[in-house]
N, C-alpha and C positions, 0 to 999 in steps of 0.2 A: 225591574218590576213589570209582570205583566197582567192583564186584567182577564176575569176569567169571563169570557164572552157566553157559551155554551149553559152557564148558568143563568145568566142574567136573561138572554131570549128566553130561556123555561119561563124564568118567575114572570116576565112582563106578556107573555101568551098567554097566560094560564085565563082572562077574562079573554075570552074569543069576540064581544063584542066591542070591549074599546082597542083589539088587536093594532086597527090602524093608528093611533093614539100613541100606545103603546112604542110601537118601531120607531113611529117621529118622534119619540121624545127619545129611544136607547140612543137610535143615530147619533141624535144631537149630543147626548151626554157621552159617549163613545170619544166623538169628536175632542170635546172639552178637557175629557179625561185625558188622551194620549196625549193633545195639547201643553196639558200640565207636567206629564210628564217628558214633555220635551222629543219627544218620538212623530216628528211633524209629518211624517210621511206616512203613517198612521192613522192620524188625525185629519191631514187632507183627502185620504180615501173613504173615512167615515161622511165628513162633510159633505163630502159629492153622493153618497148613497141619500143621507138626510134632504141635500139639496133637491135629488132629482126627482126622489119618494113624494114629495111632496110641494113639488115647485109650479102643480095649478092654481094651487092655494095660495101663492104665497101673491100680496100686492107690487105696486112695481119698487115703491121705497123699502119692503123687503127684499126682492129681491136684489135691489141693487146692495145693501148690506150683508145680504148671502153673497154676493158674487166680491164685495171687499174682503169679505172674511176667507174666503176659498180662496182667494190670492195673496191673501198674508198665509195663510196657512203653506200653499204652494211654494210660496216664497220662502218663509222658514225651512222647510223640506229640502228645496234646492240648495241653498245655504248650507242648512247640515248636512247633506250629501254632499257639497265640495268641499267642505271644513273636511269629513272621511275619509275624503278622497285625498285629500290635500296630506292628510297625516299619513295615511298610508301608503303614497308615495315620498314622504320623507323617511318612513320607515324602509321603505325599501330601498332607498338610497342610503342608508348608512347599514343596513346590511352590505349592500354591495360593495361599499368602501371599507367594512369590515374585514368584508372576504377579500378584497382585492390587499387589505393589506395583513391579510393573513400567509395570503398567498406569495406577496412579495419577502416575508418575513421567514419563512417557509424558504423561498425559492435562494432568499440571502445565505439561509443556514445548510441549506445544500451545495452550497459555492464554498462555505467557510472551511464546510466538513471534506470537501475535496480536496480545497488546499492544504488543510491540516497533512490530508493521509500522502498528496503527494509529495509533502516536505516529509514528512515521516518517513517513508520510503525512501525520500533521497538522503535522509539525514543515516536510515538502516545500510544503503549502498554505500555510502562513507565511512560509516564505522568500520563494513565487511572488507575495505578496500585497506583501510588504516590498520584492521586487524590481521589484514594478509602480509601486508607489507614487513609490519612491526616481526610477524612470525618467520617471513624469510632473511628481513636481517638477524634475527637470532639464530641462524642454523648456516647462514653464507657467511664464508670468508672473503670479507669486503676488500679485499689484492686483487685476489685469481677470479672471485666473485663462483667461484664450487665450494661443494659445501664443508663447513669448519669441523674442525676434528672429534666435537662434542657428536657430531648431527652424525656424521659418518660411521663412528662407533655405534652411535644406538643402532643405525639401519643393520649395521654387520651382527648385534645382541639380535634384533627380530631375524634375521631370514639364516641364522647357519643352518646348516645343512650341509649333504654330501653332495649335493647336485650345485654348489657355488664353488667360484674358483676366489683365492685372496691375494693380492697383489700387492706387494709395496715397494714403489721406486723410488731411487732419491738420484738429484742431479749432481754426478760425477766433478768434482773441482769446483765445487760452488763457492768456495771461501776464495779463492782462487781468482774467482769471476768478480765476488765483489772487492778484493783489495788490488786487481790491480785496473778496474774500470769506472769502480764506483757502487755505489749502493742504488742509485739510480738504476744503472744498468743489470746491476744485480735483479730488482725488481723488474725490470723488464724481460728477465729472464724466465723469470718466475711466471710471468703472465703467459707469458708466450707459451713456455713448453705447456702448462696447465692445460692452456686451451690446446692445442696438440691432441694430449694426452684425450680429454673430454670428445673430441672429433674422431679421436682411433677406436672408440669403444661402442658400442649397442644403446641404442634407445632403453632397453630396462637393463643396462648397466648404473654401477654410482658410482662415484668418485669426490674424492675429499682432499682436503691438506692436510693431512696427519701431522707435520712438524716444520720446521722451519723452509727446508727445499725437497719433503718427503711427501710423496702423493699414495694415500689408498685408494684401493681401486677392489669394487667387489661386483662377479662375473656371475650372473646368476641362469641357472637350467645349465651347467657344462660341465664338464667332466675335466681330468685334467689336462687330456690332453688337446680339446679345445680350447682350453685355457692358457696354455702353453704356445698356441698360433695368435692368439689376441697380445698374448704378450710380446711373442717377435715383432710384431707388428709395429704395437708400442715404440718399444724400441727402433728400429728400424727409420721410423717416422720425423721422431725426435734428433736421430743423429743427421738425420738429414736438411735438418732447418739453417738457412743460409743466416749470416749473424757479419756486420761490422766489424774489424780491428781484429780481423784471426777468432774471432771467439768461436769454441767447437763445445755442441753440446749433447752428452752422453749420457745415460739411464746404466745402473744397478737394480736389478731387480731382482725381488724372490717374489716367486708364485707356490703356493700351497692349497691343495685340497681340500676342501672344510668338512668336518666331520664334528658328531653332537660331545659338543665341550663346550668349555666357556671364550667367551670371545678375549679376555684376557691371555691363554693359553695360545690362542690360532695367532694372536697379536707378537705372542713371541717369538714364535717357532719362526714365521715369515721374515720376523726381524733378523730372525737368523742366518735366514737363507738370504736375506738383501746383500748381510752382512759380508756372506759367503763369496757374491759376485763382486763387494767391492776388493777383499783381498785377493781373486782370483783374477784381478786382470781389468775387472769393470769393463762398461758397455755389455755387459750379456744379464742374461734370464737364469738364477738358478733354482731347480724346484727336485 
């Protein structure tokens, strides 16, 4: 609520000779007014105009009650400015604890959300790790640890061509090897030559277990008769492996030329030519 001042000078001006009358009394009723309404700092600047307008006049028992009144009134004033004061520094201390625990609440949930994504991520690295795994076991042949006969064929379905060469060896007296040494020993035959075979051939060459002591082997970008030097090679490597108990070990091979057919078909023919070297003598390449 505010008083409208600007009017109330008009009306109490308007007799220019009780003017002076006039102002000591708005003063004083100015004073009383903001008083009332509790705005003491208002009222104590009214009082002091009242006071001073007219403080020749006034006797000393007045003024000693003018100078009670202007210190309660002062008093009051200073009061309600530190009550103001006072709120609105408790106001600005629970904003600040507001914000301070918005801030921490904020700062917790950027911690949570980090951990979250860096467990996510490691839980994403585990799965890709679990799912690589799970996929090389399906396609290794977990003896020789090269790839199984399923994984070998497809590669040979994807890449025929006349620029691949196809190989199929199988290990000369292998029944041989296991009845009169062991099936142990058998098995470590089988690792042995494998890896052999795996170290005589190219970086994008493949190789597989095709069958029991049968390795495919597929030669890609060559012709045949580079393919025909990989495979003496083969050979050659293998017969030369130093082995416990007299044991000597020899490769049958057929090598064939690939050309656009089905891999069933190229599957045969090669079988045939393995076939070919184990009747003729075994230990050679027939193509």
């Amino acid at each position: 609520m505010h008083l409208d001042e600007v009017s109330a000078f008009d009306l109490f001006f308007q007799d220019v000779n009780g003017a002076y009358l006039y102002r000591d009394t708005l003063y004083s009723l100015y004073a009383y007014a903001y008083n009332g309404l509790g705005e003491y700092k208002k009222a104590s600047e009214y009082f002091v105009k009242y006071f001073e307008y007219d403080a020749e006049y006034y006797s000393a028992a007045n003024y000693s009650e003018s100078v009670s009144d202007l210190f309660d009134y002062e008093t009051r004033a200073l009061k309600e400015e530190l009550r103001l004061k006072s709120e609105l520094k408790k106001n600005e201390e629970k904003t600040v604890a507001l914000q301070k625990r918005g801030l921490i609440t904020a700062g917790l949930l950027v911690i949570v959300l980090i951990i979250s994504i860096i467990i996510l991520l490691r839980m994403n690295t585990i799965r890709e790790r679990i799912k690589k795994k799970l996929y090389i076991e399906t396609i290794t042949d977990h003896m020789t640890h090269i790839y199984n006969r399923n994984h070998i064929i497809d590669l040979l379905e994807q890449n025929i061509s006349n620029r691949m060469c196809v190989i199929l060896a199988d290990i000369d007296n292998f029944k041989d090897i296991n009845d009169t040494h062991g099936h142990l020993m058998g098995d470590e035959v089988l690792i042995r030559v494998a890896q052999t075979i795996q170290q005589s051939i190219r970086p994008q060459d493949h190789m597989g277990r095709y069958g029991g002591e049968e390795f495919l082997i597929l030669l890609n970008d060559v012709d045949l008769e580079a393919g025909a030097v990989i495979a003496e090679r083969i050979l050659r490597t293998v017969e030369g492996l130093v082995w416990e108990d007299g044991i000597k070990t020899t490769l049958s091979i057929g090598l064939l030329q690939g050309y656009d057919t089905q891999s069933d078909a190229l599957l045969h023919e090669v079988d045939t030519l393995m076939y070919e070297a184990k009747r003729s003598g075994k230990n050679k390449v027939v193509y």
